[in-house]
MARKOL-619507 format. One record per residue (C-alpha): x, z, y; residue in three letters. Coordinates in steps of 0.2 Angstrom, whole numbers, plus 5000, padded with zeros to 4 digits. Example, Ala and Ser with C-alpha at 12.3 -4.5 7.8 and 13.67 -1.06 7.14 Angstrom:
<pts>
506250394978ALA 506850364995SER 
</pts>
This chain:
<pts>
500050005000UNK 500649975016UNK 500650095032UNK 498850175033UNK 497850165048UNK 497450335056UNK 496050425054UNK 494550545067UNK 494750695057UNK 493450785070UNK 492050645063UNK 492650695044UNK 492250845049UNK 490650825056UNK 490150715039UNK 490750845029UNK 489950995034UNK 488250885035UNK 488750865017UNK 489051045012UNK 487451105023UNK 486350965015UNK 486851025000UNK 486551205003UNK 488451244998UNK 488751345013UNK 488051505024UNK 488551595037UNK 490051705036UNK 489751865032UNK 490951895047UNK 489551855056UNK 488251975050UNK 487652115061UNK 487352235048UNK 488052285030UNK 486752245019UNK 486752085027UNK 488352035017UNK 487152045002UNK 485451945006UNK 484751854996UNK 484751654997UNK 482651655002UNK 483451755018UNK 484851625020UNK 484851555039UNK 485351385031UNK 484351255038UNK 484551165022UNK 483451295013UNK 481951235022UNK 482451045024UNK 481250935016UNK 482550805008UNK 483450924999UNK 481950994990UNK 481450814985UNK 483150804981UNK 483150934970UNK 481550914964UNK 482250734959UNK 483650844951UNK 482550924940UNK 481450764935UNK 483150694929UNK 483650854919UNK 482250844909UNK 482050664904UNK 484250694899UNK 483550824889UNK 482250754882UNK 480850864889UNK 479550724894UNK 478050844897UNK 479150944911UNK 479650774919UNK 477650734920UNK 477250894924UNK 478750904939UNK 477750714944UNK 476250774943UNK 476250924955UNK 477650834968UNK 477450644965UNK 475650604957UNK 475950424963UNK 477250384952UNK 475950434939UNK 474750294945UNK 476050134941UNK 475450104924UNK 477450044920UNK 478350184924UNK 476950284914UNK 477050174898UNK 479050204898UNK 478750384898UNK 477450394883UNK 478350284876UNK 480050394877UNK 478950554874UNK 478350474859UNK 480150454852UNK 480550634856UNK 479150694847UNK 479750584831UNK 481450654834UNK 481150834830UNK 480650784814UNK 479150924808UNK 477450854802UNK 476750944816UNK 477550844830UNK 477350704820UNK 475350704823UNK 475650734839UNK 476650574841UNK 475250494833UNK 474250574845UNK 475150514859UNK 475150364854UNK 473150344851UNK 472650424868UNK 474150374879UNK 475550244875UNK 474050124868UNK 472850134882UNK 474450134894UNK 475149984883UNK 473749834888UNK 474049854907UNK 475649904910UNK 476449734911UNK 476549594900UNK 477949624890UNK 477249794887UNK 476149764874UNK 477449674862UNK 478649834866UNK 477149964861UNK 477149864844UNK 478949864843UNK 479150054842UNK 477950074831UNK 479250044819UNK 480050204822UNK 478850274811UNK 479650164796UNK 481650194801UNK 482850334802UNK 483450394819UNK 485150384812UNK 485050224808UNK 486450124818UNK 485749954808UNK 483649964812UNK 482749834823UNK 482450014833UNK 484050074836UNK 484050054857UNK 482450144853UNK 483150304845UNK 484750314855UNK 484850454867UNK 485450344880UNK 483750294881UNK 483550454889UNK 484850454902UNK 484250274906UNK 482450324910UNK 482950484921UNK 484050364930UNK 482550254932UNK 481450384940UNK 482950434951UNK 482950284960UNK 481050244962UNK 480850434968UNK 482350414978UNK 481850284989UNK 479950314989UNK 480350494994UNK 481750445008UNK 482650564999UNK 484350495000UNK 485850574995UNK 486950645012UNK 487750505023UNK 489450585018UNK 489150544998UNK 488550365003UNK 490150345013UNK 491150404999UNK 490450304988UNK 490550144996UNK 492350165003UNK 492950194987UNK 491950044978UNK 492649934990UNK 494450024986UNK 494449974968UNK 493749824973UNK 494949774982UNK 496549854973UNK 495849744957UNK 495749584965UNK 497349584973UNK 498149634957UNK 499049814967UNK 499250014958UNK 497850104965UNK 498950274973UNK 497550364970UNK 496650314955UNK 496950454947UNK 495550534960UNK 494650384964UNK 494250364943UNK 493550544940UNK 492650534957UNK 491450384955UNK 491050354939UNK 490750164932UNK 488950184926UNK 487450154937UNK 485550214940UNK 484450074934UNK 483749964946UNK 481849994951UNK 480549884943UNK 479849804956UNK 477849794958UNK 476949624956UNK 476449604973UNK 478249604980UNK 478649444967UNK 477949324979UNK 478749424994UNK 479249285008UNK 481149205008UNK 482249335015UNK 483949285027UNK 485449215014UNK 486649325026UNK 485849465021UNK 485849435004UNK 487549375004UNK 487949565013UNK 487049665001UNK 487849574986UNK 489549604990UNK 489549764999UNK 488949834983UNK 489349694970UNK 487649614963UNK 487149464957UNK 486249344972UNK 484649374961UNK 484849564959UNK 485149564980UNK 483649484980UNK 482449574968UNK 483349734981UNK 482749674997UNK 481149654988UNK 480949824984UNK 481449875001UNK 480049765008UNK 481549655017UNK 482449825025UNK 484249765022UNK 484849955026UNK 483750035015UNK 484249895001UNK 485849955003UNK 485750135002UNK 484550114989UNK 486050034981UNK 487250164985UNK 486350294980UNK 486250204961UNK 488350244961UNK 488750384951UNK 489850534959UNK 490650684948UNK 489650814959UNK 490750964951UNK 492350864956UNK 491550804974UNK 491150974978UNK 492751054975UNK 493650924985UNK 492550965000UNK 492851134996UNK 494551114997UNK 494551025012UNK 493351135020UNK 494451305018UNK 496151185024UNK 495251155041UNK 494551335043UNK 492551285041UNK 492251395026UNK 493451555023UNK 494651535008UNK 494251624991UNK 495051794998UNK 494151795012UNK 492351865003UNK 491951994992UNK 491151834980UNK 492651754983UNK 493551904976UNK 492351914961UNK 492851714957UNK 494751764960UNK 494251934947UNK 493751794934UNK 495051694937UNK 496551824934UNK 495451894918UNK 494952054923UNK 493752134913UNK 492552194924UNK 492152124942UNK 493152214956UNK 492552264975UNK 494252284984UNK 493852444993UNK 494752455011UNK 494652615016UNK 495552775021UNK 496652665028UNK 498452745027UNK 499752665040UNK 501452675033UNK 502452585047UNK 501552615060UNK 500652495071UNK 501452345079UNK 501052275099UNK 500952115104UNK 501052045121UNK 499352105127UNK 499652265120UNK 498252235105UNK 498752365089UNK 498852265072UNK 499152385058UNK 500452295047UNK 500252395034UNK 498952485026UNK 498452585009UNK 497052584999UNK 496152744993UNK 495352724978UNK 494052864982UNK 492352784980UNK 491452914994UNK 492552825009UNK 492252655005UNK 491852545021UNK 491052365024UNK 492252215023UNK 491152165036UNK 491852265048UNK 493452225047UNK 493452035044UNK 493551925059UNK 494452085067UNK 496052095073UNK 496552225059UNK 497852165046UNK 497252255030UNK 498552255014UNK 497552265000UNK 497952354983UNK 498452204974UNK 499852184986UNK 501652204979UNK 501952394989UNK 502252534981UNK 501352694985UNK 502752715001UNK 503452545002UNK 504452545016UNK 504352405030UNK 505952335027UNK 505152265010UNK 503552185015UNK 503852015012UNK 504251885026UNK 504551965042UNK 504551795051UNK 502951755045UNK 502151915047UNK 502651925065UNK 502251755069UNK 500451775060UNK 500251945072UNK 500751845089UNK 499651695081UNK 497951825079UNK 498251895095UNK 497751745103UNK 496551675093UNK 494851785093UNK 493751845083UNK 492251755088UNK 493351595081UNK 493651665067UNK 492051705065UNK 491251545065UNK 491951495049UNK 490651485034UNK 490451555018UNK 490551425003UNK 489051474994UNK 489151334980UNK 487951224972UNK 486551344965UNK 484951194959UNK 484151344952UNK 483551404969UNK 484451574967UNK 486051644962UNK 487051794959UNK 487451874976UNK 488851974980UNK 488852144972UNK 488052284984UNK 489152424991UNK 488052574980UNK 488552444963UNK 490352414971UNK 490652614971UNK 490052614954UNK 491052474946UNK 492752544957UNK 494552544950UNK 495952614954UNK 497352514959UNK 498452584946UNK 496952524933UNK 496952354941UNK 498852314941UNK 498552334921UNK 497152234920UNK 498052094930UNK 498951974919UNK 500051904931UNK 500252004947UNK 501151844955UNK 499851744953UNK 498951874966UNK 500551884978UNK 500551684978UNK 498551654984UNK 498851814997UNK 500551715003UNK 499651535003UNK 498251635015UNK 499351695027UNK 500151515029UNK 498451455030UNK 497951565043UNK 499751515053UNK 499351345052UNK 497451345057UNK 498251465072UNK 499351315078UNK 497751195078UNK 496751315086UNK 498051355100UNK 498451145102UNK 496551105101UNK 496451225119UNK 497651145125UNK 498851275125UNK 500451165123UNK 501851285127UNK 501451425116UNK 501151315102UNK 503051255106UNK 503651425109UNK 502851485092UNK 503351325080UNK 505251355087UNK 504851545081UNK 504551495065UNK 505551345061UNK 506951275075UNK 507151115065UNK 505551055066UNK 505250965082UNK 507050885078UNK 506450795065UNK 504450775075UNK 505050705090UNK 503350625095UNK 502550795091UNK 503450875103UNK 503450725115UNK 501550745114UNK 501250935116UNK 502450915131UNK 501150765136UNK 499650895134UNK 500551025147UNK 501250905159UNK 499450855162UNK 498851025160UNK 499951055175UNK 499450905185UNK 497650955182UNK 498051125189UNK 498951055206UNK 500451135200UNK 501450965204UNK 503051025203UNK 503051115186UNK 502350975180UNK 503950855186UNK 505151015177UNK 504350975161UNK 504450785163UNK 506450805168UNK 506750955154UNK 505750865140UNK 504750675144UNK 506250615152UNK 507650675136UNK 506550625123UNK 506250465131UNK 508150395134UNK 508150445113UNK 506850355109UNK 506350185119UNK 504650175112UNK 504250325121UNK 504550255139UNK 503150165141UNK 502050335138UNK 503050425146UNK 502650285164UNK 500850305160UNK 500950495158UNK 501850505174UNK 500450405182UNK 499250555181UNK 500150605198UNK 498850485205UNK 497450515197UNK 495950655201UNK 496650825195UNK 495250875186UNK 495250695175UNK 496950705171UNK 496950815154UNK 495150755149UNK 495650555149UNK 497550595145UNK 497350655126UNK 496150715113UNK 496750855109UNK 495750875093UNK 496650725085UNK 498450805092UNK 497850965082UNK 497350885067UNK 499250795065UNK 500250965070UNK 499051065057UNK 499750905042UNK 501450905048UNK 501651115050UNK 500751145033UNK 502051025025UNK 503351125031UNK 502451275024UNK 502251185008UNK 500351165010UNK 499950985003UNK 498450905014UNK 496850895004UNK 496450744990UNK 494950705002UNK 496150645017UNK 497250555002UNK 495650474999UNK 494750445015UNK 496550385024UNK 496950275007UNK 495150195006UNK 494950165025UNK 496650065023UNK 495749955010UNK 494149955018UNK 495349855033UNK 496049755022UNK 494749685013UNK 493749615029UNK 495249545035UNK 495249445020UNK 493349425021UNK 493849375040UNK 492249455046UNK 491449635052UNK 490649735038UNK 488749755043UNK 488649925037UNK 490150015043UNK 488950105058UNK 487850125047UNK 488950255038UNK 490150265051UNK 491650205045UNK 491850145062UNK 491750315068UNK 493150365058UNK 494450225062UNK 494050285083UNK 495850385082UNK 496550305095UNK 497050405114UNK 497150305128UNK 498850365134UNK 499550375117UNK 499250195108UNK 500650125114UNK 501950275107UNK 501550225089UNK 501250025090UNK 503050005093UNK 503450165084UNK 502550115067UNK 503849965067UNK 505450075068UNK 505450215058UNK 503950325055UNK 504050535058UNK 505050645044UNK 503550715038UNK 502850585031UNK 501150605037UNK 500650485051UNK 500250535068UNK 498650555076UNK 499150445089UNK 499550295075UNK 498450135080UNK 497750025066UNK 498449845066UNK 497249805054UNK 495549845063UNK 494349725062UNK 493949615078UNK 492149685085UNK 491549495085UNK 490949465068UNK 490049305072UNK 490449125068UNK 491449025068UNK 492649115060UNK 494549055064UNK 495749015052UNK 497149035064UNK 498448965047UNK 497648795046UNK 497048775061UNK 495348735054UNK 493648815059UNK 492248855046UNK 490648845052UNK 489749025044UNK 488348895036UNK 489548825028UNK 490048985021UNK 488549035016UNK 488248895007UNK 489748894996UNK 489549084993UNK 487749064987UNK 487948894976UNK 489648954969UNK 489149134969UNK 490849164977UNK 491549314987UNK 491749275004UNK 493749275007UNK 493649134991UNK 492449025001UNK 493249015016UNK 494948985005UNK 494148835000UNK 493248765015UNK 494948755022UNK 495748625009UNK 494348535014UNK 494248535034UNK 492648635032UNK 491448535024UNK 490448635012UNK 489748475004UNK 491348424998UNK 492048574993UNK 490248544981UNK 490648394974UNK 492348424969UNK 491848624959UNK 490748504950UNK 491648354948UNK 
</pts>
């Protein structure tokens, strides 16, 4: 692959936690709560929004309906139908398919009493259902009839389809699809997204005949089978002749037939957008795998607090490490070894702390998360009296207490708490404080319990360079240039020798913080001490460095807004600092930054604008571009990229599409120009891909009649 395009990490986010709140996988913090028992409600109480949101009921209930067919449980499915969806009852095709599968399940479990009752289902329902469903129906209700005369395990019958338990999976994903579109109960944009980006990915990667560097993701992600298509109602057979650029669209974007396009837009009524997401929606997703990347992603960019941070997420971490009964860390009569440490404003941190195991002191976690206390906890490698010389990393430590003294609680705060994917409608909340005191052990018990004590002392270390690095973000994110600087040469000198256009950028961000102040004069000390230096050892970075300097002329309060999105500077310190912590960046950005690549790639060969790209705004995340920045990269991408090995937020994209789409498309190689008719009309007569078509019009100056005759000749 070659260099990828950038990527708005701040409209990932946004699609990712529409995601994760669609899907009910995420609640307030308990940070948040203004009362103990709070931390322990019960999901009815949930504030989600999602709880009461009318697609994801009809989501669920659709999850349900599916469940059951896979099973094998047709009476549920009709009975979920009947009570949520009671037209889907009244289309005499979908309700022959379910006798007829009900029918087979009740032949399946073999005992002379469900054998009556098939033959009782097959008297009152699959019969009568059989002369009016449609007209193949009547020839299939006699073709299962022969179920009654061969085994179910026999591989060589005329009604071996019949008996297989795909049959089941192929039904459910049947009613999936009808229910989905005729309930707009569509599955959130962010899956959609996915789903196509990474169709498009493989697509792509397969045709040009390139390695995939993240295939090992991208095959356990979407899955190769699809939902059937709909059946489509007899009205809609004679529905009117539809535009061949829309069914030249649809066709490719999610690789169909022309006639399965068709019979699509049929079933959308002609909507080409709800073709296509009907169409989307048919992909298959690993949901356990989906969620865990956004999981992941979500606890890299502080949205939902990391496993440690929850007293469920304690419980997982109990599980994990094979404890025999679930622990409530207890934090309190809090024991200060060492003292209390200042920072600059004069704010106590207790650095260290101990843990009394006496179940009468406990206190609520609540109260102390999102504050600016430090709590060791009992898992931590201290002894009763561990002196401070021996607590770990002192650099990290006291960077982490200068980091938390600037950042406040209320941010903190604002992070979530991953509730996980709970279809059931309830779940096993967090153990109450009266169970917590009961279910207590001591911190000598636990350490014996524990099979491997570093596996604790690792997850505590990975959370404190978590919280270091979400600091830096949040302290670039304001603005606050120098201190981020000053507390990223604390922690590692090297860094912004080998980061360069990091550091030429932060010094960017409080240059124009200076101009916007009026304070002209510091503002021309950091471009001599800093701008000016990097500058003469970089040439790309004098032409920035002019347009920077050209904020002198413009309104003061403009200067910082229109100079640089300081969310997209943020995002690239947060990469480039975990690195150098050892925190790899989430498999999601490996995927979205790999599949966006593609996604450029492929419509440059297509040499046109992908129509649905707003629609699930792929176009929104290519926008990574700052107005005074673009220039830094374009040369810089073709010298020598950053030591990091991450690309910069201030990268721009050589591959972006032009936003003219329309014909006549260019052929800038041969000089020819191809008429989008005459593209078409290759595409549809030699059901070809797009990029293919226009290959061939230019061997033959254009003329798609000719480019005809000699396929066929």
């Amino acid at each position: 692959m070659e260099s990828t395009p950038p990527v708005n990490w701040e409209t990932l986010d946004a699609l990712v936690i529409d995601f994760a709140k669609s899907e009910n996988l995420i609640e307030d913090s308990f940070a948040s709560s203004s009362s103990p028992s709070s931390v322990h409600s019960s999901p009815s109480s949930s504030s989600s929004p999602s709880l009461s949101s009318s697609s994801y009921h009809s989501r669920l209930i659709i999850r349900q309906i599916r469940l059951s067919l896979e099973a094998g449980d047709v009476d549920a499915a009709i009975d979920l139908l009947r009570a949520h969806a009671p037209f889907i009852l009244d289309d005499h095709r979908l309700l022959f398919r379910l006798h007829k599968q009900k029918f087979i399940e009740l032949l399946r479990r073999g005992t002379s009493e469900d054998r009556d009752s098939a033959i009782s289902c097959l008297r009152t329902s699959l019969a009568p259902c059989a002369l009016d469903a449609y007209p193949e129906a009547y020839e299939e209700f006699k073709h299962v009839l022969l179920a009654f005369i061969y085994d179910k395990d026999d591989q060589s019958s005329p009604v071996a389809n019949e008996w297989s338990e795909r049959r089941r999976f192929d039904i459910a994903g049947l009613f999936s699809t009808v229910l989905r579109a005729h309930l707009h109960a569509y599955d959130p944009l962010f899956s959609m997204t996915l789903r196509y980006l990474i169709s498009i990915h493989k697509g792509f990667c397969f045709r040009q005949g390139i390695s995939s560097p993240i295939s090992d993701l991208t095959e356990r992600l979407l899955l190769e089978e699809h939902d059937p298509p709909a059946t489509l109602q007899e009205t809609l057979y004679e529905a009117p002749p539809f535009d061949e650029v829309d069914i030249q669209a649809l066709a490719h974007a999610v690789e169909l037939t022309r006639q399965g396009a068709v019979d699509s837009l049929r079933f959308a009524k002609g909507d080409l957008f709800q073709a296509f997401q009907n169409e989307l929606c048919r992909m298959k997703l690993d949901v356990t795998m989906l969620d865990e990347l956004v999981r992941e992603y979500c606890v890299y960019r502080g949205i939902v607090d990391s496993v440690l941070a929850s007293p469920s997420g304690i419980q997982t971490l109990s599980k994990q490490l094979k404890v025999e009964q679930p622990v409530v860390w207890s934090c309190s009569s809090l024991e200060v070894d060492c003292g209390t440490s200042k920072n600059s404003t004069g704010d106590s941190f207790i650095s260290n702390a101990q843990v009394d195991d006496s179940p009468e002191k406990n206190v609520d976690l609540s109260s102390i998360q999102g504050s600016d206390v430090e709590v060791r906890y009992a898992f931590e490698p201290t002894t009763i009296h561990e002196d401070c010389s021996t607590s770990g990393s002192h650099q990290l430590e006291n960077l982490r207490v200068h980091l938390r003294s600037r950042i406040s609680a209320r941010e903190r705060s604002k992070r979530k708490r991953w509730r996980g994917r709970h279809d059931d409608g309830g779940y096993t909340s967090s153990i109450s404080l009266d169970e917590s005191s009961k279910q207590e052990v001591s911190a000598s018990n636990i350490e014996r319990q524990v099979v491997d004590r570093n596996f604790i002392i690792d997850i505590k270390n990975r959370e404190e360079k978590y919280e270091i690095v979400l600091g830096m973000k949040e302290l670039a994110s304001r603005g606050m240039a120098g201190e981020v600087v000053d507390e990223v040469n604390a922690l590692d000198p090297n860094f912004f020798v080998q980061n360069p256009i990091l550091l030429f950028q932060l010094k960017q961000v409080e240059f124009l913080k200076l101009v916007s102040s009026g304070d002209y004069s510091g503002a021309l000390r950091v471009a001599c001490s800093h701008l000016g230096p990097l500058a003469s050892s970089d040439p790309s970075l004098l032409k920035p460095l002019k347009e920077t300097l050209l904020a002198l002329l413009q309104p003061n309060e403009d200067a910082l807004g229109k100079g640089l999105p300081l969310h997209a500077l943020a995002s690239s310190l947060q990469v480039a600092i975990g690195k150098r912590l050892g925190i790899e960046e989430p498999q999601l950005m490996k995927i979205i930054r790999t599949t966006l690549h593609s996604h450029n790639e492929w419509f440059k060969l297509q040499m046109c604008k992908d129509r649905f790209e707003s629609l699930l705004q792929i176009d929104s995340l290519k926008e990574a571009n700052p107005p005074l920045l673009t220039s830094i990269t374009t040369s810089k991408m073709k010298t020598d990229r950053s030591s990091t090995g991450s690309p910069q937020a201030t990268l721009s994209s050589s591959s972006r599409m032009s936003e003219d789409g329309s014909s006549p498309t260019q052929v800038s190689s041969r000089d020819v120009i191809c008429d989008e008719n005459a593209i078409l009309k290759v595409m549809e007569f030699l059901a070809l891909p797009r990029a293919d078509a226009i290959h061939l019009l230019v061997q033959y100056n254009g003329n798609a009649e000719t480019v005809i005759q000699q396929i066929f000749a």
